[in-house]
N, CA, C and O atoms as a GROMACS GRO file, in nm:
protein
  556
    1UNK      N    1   2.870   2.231   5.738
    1UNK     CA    2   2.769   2.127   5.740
    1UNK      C    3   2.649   2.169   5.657
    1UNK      O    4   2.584   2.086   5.594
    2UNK      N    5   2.622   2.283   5.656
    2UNK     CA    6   2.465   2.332   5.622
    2UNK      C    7   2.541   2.308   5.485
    2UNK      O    8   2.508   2.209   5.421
    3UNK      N    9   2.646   2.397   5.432
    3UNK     CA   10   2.709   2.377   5.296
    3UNK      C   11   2.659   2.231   5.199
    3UNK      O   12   2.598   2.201   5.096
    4UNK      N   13   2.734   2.170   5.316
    4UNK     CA   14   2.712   1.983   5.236
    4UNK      C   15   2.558   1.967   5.208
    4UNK      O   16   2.509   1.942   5.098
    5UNK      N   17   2.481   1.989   5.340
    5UNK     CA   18   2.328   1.957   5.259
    5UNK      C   19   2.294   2.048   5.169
    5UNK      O   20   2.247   2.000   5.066
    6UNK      N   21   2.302   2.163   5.171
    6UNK     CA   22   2.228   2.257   5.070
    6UNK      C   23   2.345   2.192   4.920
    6UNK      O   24   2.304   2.207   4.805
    7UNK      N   25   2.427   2.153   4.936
    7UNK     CA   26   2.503   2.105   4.783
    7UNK      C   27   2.470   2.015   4.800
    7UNK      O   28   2.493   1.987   4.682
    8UNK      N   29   2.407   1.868   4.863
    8UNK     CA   30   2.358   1.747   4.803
    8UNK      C   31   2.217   1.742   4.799
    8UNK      O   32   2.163   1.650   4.737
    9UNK      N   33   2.143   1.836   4.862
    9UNK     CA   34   2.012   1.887   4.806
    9UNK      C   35   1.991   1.965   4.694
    9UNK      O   36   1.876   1.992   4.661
   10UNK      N   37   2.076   2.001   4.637
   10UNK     CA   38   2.070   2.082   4.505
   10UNK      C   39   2.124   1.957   4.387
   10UNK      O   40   2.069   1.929   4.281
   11UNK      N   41   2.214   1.913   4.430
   11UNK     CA   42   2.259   1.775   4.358
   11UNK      C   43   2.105   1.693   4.311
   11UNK      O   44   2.053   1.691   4.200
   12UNK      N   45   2.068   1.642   4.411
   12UNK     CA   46   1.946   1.530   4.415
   12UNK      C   47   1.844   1.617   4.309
   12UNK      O   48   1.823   1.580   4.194
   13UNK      N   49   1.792   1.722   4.362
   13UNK     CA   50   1.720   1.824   4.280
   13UNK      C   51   1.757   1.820   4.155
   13UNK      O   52   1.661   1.823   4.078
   14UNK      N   53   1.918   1.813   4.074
   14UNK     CA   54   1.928   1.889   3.982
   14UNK      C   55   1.935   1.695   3.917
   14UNK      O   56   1.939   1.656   3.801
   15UNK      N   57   1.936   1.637   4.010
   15UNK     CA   58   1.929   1.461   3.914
   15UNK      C   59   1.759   1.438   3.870
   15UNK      O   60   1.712   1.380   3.771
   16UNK      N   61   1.692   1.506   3.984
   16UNK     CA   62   1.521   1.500   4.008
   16UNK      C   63   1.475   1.557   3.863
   16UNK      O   64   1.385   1.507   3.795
   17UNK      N   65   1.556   1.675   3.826
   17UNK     CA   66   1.509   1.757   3.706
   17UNK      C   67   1.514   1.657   3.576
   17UNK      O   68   1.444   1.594   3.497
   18UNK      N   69   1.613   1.681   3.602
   18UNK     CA   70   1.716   1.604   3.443
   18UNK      C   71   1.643   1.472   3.443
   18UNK      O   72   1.652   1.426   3.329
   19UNK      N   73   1.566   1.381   3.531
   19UNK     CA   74   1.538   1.255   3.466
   19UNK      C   75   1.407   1.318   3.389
   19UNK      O   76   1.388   1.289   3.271
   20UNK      N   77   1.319   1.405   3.458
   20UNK     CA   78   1.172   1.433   3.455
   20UNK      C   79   1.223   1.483   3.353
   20UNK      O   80   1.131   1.474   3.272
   21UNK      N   81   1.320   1.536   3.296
   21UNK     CA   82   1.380   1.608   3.140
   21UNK      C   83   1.368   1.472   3.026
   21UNK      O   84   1.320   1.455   2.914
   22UNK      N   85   1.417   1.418   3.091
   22UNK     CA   86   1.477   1.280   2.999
   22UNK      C   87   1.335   1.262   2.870
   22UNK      O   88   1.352   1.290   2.752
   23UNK      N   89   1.179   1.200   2.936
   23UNK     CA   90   1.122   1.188   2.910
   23UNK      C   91   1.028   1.276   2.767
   23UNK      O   92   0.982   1.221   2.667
   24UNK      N   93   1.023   1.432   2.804
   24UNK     CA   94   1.063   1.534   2.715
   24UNK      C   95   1.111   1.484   2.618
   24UNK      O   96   1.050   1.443   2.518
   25UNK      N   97   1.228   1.484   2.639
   25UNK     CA   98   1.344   1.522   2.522
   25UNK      C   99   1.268   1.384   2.407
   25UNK      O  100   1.231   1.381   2.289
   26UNK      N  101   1.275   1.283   2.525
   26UNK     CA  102   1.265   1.164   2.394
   26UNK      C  103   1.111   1.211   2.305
   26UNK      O  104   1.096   1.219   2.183
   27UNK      N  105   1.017   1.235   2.405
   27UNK     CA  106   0.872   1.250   2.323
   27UNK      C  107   0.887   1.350   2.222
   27UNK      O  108   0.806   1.346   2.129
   28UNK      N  109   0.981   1.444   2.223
   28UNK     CA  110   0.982   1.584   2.133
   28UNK      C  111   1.102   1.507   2.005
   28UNK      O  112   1.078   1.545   1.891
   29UNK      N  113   1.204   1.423   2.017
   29UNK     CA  114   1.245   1.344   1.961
   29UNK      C  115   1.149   1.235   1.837
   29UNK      O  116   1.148   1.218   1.715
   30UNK      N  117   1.106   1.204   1.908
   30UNK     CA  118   1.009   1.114   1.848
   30UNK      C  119   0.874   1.176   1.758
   30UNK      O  120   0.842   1.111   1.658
   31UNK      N  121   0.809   1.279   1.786
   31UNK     CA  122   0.771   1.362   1.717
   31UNK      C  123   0.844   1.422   1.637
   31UNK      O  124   0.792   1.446   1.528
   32UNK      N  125   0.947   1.453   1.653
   32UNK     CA  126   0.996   1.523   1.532
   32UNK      C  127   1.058   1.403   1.407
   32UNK      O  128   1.072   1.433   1.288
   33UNK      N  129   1.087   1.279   1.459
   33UNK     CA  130   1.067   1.151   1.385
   33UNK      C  131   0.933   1.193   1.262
   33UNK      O  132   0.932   1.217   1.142
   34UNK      N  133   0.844   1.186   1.355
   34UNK     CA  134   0.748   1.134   1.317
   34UNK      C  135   0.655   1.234   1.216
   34UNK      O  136   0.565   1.197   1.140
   35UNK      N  137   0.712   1.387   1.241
   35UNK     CA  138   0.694   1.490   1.132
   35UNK      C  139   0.771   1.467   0.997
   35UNK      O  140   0.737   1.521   0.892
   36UNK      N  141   0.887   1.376   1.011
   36UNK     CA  142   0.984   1.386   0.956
   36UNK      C  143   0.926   1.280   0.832
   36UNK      O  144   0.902   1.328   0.721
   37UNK      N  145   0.910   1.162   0.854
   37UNK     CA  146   0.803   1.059   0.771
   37UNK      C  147   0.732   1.157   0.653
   37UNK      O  148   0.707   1.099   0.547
   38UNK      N  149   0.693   1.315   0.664
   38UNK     CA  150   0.590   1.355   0.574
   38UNK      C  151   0.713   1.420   0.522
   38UNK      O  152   0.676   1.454   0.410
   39UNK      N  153   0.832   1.457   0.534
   39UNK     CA  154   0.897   1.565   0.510
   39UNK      C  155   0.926   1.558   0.323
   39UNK      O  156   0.935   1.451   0.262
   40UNK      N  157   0.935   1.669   0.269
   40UNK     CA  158   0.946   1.725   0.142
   40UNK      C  159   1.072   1.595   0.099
   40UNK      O  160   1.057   1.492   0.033
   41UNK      N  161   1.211   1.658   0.177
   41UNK     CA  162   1.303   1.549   0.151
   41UNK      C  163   1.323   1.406   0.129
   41UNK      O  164   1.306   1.340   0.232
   42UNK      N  165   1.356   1.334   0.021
   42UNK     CA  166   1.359   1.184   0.095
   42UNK      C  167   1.445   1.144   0.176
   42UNK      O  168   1.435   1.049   0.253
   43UNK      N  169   1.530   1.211   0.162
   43UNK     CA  170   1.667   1.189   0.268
   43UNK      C  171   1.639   1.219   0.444
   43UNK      O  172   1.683   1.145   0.533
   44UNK      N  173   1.578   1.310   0.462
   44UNK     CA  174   1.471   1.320   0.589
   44UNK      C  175   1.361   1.240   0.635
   44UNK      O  176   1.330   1.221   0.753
   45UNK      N  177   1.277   1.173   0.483
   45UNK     CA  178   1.189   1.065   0.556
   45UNK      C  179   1.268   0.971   0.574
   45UNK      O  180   1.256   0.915   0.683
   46UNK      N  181   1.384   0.914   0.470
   46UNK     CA  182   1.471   0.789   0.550
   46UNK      C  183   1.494   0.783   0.643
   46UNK      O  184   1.441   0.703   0.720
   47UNK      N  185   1.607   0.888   0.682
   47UNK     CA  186   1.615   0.882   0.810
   47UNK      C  187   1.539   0.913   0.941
   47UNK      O  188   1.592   0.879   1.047
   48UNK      N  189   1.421   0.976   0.941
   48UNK     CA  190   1.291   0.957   0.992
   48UNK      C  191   1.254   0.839   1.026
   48UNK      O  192   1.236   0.806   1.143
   49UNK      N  193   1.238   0.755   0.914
   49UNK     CA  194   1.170   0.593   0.935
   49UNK      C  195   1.306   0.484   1.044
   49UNK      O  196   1.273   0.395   1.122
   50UNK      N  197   1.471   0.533   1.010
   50UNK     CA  198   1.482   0.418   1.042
   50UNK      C  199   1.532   0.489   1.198
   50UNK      O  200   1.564   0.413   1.289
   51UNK      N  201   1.534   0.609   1.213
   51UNK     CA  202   1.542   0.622   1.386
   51UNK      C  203   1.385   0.580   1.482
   51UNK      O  204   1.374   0.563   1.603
   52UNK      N  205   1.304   0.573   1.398
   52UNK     CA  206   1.213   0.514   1.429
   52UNK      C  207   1.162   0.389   1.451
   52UNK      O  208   1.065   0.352   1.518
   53UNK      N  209   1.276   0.304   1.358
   53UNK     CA  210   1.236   0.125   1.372
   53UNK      C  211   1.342   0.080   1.513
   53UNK      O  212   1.335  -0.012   1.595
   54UNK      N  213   1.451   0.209   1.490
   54UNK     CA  214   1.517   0.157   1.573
   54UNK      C  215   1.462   0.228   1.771
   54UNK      O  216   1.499   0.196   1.884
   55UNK      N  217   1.392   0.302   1.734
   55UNK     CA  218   1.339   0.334   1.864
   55UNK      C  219   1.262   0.231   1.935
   55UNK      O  220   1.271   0.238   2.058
   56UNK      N  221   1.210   0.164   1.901
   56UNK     CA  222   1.069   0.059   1.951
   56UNK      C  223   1.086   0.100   2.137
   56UNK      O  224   1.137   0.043   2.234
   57UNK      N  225   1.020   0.215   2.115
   57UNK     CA  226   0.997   0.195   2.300
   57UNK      C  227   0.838   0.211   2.262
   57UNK      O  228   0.793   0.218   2.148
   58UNK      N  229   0.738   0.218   2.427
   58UNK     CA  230   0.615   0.253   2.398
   58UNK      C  231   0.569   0.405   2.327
   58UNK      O  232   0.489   0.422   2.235
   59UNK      N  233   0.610   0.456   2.367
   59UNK     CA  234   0.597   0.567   2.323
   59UNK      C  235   0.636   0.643   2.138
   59UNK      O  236   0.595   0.739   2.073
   60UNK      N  237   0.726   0.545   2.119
   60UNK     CA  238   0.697   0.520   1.965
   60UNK      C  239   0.637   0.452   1.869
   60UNK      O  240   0.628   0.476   1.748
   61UNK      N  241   0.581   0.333   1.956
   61UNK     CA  242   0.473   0.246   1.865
   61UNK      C  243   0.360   0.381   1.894
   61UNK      O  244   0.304   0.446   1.807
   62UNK      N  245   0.351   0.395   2.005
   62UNK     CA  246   0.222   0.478   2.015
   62UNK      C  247   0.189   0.620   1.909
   62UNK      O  248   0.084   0.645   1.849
   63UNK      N  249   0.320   0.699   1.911
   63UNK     CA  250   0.315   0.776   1.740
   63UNK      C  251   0.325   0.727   1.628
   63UNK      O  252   0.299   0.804   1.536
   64UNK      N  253   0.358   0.609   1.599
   64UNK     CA  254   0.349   0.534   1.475
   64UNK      C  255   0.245   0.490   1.462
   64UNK      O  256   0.197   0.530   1.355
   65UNK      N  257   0.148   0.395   1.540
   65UNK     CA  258   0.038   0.382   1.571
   65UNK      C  259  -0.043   0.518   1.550
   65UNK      O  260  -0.130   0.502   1.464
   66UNK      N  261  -0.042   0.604   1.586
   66UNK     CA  262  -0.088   0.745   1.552
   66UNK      C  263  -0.086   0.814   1.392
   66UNK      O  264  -0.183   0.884   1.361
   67UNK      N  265   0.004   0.797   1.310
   67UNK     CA  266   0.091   0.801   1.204
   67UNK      C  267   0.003   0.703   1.142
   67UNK      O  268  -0.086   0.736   1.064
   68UNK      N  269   0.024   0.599   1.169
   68UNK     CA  270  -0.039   0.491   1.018
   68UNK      C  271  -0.201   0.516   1.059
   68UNK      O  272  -0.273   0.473   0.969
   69UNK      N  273  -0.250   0.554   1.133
   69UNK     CA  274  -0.408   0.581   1.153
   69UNK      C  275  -0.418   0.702   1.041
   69UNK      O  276  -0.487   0.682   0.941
   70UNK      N  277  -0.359   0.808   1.055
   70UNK     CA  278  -0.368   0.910   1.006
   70UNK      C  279  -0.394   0.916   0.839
   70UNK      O  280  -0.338   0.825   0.778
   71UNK      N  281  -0.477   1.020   0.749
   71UNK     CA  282  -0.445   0.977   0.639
   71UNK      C  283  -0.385   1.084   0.556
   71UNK      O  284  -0.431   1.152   0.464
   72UNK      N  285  -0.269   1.077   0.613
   72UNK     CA  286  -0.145   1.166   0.539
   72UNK      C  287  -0.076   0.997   0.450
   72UNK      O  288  -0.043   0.891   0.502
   73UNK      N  289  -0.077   1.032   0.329
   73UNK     CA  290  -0.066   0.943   0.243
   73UNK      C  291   0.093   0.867   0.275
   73UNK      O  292   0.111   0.747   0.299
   74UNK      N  293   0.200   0.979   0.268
   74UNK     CA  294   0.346   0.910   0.268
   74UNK      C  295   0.339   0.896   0.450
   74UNK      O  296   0.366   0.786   0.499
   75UNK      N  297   0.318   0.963   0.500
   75UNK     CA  298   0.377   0.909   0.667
   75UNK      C  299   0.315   0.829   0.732
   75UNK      O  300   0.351   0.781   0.839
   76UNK      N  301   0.157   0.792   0.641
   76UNK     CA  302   0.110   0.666   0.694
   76UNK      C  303   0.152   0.555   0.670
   76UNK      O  304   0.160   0.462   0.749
   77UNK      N  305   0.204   0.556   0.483
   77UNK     CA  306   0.227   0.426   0.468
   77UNK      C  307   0.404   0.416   0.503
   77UNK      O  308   0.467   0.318   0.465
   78UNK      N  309   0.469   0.528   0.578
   78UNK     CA  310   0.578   0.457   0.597
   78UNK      C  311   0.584   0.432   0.773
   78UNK      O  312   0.684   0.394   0.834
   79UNK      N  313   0.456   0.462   0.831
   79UNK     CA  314   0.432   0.409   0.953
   79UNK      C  315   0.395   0.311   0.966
   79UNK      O  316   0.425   0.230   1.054
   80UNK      N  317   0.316   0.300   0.874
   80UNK     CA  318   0.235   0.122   0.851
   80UNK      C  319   0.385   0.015   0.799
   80UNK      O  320   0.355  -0.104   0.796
   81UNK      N  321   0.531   0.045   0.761
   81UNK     CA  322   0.581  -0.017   0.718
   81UNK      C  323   0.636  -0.044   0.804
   81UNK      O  324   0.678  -0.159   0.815
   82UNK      N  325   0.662   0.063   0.914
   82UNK     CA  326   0.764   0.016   1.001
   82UNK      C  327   0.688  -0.039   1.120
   82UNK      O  328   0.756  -0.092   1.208
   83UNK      N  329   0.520  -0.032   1.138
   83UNK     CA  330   0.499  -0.175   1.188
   83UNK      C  331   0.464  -0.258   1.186
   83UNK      O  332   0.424  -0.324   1.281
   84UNK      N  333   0.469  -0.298   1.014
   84UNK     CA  334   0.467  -0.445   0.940
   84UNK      C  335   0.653  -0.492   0.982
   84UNK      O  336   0.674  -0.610   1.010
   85UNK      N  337   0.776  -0.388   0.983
   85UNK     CA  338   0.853  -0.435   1.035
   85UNK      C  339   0.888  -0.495   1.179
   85UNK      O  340   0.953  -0.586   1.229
   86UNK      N  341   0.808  -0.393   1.216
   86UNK     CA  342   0.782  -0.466   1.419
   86UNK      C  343   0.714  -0.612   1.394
   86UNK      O  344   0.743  -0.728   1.424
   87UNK      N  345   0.651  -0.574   1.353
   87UNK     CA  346   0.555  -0.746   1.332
   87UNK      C  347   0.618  -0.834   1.296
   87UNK      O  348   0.631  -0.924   1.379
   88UNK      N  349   0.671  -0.850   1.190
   88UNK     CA  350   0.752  -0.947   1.176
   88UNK      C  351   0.887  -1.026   1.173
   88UNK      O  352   0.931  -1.135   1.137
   89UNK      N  353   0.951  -0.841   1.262
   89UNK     CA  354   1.095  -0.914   1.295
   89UNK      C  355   1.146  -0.813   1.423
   89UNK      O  356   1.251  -0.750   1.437
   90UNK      N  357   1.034  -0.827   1.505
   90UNK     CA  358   1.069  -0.719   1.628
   90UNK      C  359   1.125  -0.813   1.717
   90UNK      O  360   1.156  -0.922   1.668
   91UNK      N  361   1.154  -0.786   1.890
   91UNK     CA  362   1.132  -0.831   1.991
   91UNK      C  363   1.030  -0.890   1.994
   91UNK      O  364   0.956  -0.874   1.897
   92UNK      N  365   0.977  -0.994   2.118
   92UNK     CA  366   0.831  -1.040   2.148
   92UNK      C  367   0.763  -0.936   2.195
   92UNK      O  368   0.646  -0.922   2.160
   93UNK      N  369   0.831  -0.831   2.294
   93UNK     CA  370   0.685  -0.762   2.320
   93UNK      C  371   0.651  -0.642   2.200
   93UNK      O  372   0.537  -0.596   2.191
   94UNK      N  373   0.763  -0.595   2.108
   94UNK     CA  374   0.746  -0.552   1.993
   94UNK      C  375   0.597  -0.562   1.908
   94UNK      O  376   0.505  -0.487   1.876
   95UNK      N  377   0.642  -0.726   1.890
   95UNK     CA  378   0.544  -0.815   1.810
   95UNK      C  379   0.401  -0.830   1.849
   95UNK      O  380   0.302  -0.844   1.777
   96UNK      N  381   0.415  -0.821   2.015
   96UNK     CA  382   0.259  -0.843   2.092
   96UNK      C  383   0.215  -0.699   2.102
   96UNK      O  384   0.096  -0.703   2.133
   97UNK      N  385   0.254  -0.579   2.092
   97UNK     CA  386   0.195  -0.466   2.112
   97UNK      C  387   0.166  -0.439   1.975
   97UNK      O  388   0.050  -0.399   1.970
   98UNK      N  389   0.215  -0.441   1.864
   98UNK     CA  390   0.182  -0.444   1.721
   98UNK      C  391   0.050  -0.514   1.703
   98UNK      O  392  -0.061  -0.468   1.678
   99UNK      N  393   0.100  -0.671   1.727
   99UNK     CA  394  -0.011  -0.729   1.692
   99UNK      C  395  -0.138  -0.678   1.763
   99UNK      O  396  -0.231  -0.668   1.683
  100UNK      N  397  -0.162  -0.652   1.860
  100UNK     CA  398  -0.314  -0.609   1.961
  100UNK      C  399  -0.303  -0.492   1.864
  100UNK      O  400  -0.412  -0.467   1.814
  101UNK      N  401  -0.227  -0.430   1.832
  101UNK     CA  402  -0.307  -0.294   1.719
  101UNK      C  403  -0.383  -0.360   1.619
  101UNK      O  404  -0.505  -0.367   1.610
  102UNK      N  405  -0.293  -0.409   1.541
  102UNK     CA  406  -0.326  -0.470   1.397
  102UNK      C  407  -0.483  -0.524   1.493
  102UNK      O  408  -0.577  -0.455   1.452
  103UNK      N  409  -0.513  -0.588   1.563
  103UNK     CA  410  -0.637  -0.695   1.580
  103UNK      C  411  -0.697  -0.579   1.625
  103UNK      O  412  -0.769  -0.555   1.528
  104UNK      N  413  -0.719  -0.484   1.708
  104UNK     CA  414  -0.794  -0.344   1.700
  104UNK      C  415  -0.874  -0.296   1.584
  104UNK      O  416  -0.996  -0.283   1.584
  105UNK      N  417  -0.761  -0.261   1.448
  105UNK     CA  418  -0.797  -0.261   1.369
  105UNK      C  419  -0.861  -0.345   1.276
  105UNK      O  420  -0.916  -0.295   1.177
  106UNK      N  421  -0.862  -0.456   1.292
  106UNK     CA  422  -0.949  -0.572   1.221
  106UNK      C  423  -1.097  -0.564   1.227
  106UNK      O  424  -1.179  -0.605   1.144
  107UNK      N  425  -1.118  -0.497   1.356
  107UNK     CA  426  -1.271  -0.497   1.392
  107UNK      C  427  -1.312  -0.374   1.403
  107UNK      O  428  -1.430  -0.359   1.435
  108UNK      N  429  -1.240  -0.269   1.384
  108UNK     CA  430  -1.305  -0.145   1.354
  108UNK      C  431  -1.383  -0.129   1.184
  108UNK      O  432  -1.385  -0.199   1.083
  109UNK      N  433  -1.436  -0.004   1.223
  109UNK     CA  434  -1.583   0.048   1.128
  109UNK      C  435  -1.489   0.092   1.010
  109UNK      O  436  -1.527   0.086   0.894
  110UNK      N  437  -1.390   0.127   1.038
  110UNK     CA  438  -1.329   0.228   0.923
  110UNK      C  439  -1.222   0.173   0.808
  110UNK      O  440  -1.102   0.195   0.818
  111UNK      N  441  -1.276   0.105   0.705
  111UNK     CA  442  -1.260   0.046   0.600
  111UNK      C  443  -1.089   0.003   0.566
  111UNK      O  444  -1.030  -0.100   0.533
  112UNK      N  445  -1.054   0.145   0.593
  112UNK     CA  446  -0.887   0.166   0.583
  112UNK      C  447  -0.830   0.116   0.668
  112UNK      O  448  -0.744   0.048   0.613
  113UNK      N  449  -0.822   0.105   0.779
  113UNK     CA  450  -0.780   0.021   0.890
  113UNK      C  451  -0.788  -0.106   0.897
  113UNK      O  452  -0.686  -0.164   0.935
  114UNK      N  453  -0.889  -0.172   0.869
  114UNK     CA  454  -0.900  -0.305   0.803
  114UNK      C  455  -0.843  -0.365   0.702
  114UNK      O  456  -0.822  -0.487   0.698
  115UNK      N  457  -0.814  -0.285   0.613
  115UNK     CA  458  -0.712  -0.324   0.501
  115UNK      C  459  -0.577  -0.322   0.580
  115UNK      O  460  -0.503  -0.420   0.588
  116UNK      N  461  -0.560  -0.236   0.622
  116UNK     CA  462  -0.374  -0.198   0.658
  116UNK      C  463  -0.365  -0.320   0.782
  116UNK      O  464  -0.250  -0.347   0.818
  117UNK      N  465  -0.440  -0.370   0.828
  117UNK     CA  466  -0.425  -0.490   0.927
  117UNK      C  467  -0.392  -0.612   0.845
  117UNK      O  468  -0.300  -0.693   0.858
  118UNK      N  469  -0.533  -0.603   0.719
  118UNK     CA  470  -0.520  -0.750   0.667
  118UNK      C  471  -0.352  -0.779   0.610
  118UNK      O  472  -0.295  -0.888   0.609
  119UNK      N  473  -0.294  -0.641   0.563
  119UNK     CA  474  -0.188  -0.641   0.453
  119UNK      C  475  -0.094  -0.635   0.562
  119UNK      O  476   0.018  -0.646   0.513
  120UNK      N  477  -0.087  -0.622   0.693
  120UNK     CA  478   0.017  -0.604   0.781
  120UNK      C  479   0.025  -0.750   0.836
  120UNK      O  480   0.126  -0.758   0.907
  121UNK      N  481  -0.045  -0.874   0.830
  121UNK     CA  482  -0.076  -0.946   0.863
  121UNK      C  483  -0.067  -1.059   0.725
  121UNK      O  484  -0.080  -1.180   0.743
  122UNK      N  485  -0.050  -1.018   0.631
  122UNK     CA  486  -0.062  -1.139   0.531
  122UNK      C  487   0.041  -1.175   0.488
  122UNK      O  488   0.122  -1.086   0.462
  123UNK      N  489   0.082  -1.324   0.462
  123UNK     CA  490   0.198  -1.341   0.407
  123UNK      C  491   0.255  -1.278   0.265
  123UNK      O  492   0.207  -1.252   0.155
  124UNK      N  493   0.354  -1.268   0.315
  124UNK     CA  494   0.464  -1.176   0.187
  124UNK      C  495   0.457  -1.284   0.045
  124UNK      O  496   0.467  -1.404   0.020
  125UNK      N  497   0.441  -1.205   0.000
  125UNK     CA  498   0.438  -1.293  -0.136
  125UNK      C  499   0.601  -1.351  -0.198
  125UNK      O  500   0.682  -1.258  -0.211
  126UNK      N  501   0.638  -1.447  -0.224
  126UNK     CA  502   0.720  -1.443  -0.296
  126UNK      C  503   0.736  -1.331  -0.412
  126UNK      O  504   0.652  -1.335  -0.502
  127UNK      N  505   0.834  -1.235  -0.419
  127UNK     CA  506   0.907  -1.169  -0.538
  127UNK      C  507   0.907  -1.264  -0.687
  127UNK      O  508   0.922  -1.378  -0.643
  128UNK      N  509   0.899  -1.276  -0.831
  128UNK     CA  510   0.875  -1.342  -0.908
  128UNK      C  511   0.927  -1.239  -1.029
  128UNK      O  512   0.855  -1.158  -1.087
  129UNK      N  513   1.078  -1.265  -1.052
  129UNK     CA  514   1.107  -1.135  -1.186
  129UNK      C  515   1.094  -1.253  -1.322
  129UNK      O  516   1.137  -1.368  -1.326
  130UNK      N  517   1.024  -1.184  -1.419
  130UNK     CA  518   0.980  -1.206  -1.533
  130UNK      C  519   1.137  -1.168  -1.626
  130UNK      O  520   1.193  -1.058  -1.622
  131UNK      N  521   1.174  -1.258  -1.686
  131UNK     CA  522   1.269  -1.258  -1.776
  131UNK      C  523   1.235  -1.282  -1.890
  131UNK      O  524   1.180  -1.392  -1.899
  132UNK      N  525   1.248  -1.195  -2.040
  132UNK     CA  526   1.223  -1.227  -2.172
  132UNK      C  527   1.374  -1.255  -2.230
  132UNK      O  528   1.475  -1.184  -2.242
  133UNK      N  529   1.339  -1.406  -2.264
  133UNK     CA  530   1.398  -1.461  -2.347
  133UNK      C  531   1.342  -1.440  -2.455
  133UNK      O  532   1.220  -1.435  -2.475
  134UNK      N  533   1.507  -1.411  -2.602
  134UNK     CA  534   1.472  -1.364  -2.710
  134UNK      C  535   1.471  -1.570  -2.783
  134UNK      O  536   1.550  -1.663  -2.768
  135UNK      N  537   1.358  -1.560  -2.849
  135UNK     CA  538   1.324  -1.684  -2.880
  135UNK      C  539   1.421  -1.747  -2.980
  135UNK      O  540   1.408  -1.866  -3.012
  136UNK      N  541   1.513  -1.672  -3.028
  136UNK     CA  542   1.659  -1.739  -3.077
  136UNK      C  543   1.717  -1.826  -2.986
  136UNK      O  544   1.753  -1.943  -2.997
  137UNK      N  545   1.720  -1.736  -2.880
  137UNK     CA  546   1.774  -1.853  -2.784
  137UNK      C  547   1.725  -1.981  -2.747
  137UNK      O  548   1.803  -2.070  -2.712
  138UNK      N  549   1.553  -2.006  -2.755
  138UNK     CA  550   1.510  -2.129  -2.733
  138UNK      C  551   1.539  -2.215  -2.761
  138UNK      O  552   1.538  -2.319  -2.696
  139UNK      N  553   1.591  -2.190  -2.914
  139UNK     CA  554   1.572  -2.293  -3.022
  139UNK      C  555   1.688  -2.362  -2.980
  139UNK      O  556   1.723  -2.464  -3.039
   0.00000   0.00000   0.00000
């Protein structure tokens, strides 16, 4: 008898651990995402950015959010891309936790942040490729 509890008290314990693990793993995950955005490689920031679009929990808007504040030139602007991608083709609550950033930043002091809102926020321009025709052909 004592056997069974001390093995389903060690059980419960060792489930108790492993979730309080869970949490860890993903934040040290996600950071290392998110180191990865600056990395030398491009083949490392790719895949950096898109385990990252595909993460959308809180805790990754919140380092991306962290990331596009920052002014490390490449891991901001590929943080700022991936949440111009939340923005405009996330989930709803994706879209509503993005957006309350972006509007954060609209009304802050710090010049750069205001831009990366307006441009995270403005419509996409139509693409427009310029073709030269050789004027033989006009005629």
């Amino acid at each position: 008898m004592f056997r069974a509890i001390t093995a389903a008290a060690m059980m419960l314990f060792g489930s108790i651990a492993a979730m309080a693990a869970e949490p860890a793993t993903e934040t040290r995950q996600i950071q290392d995402w998110i180191e990865g955005l600056d990395d030398s490689s491009f083949a490392v920031r790719e895949e950096a950015t898109m385990k990252l679009l595909a993460a959308r929990s809180t805790e990754a808007l919140e380092a991306v959010v962290r990331a596009a504040e920052s002014t490390r030139s490449e891991s901001g602007w590929r943080a700022a891309q991936i949440l111009g991608t939340w923005l405009r083709s996330g989930d709803a609550e994706s879209k509503k936790a993005v957006g309350a950033v972006v509007a954060r930043w609209s009304t802050t002091k710090d010049e750069r942040l205001v831009r990366l809102s307006r441009s995270l926020t403005a419509k996409p321009q139509p693409r427009v490729h310029l073709v030269k025709i050789p004027a033989a052909a006009v005629l």
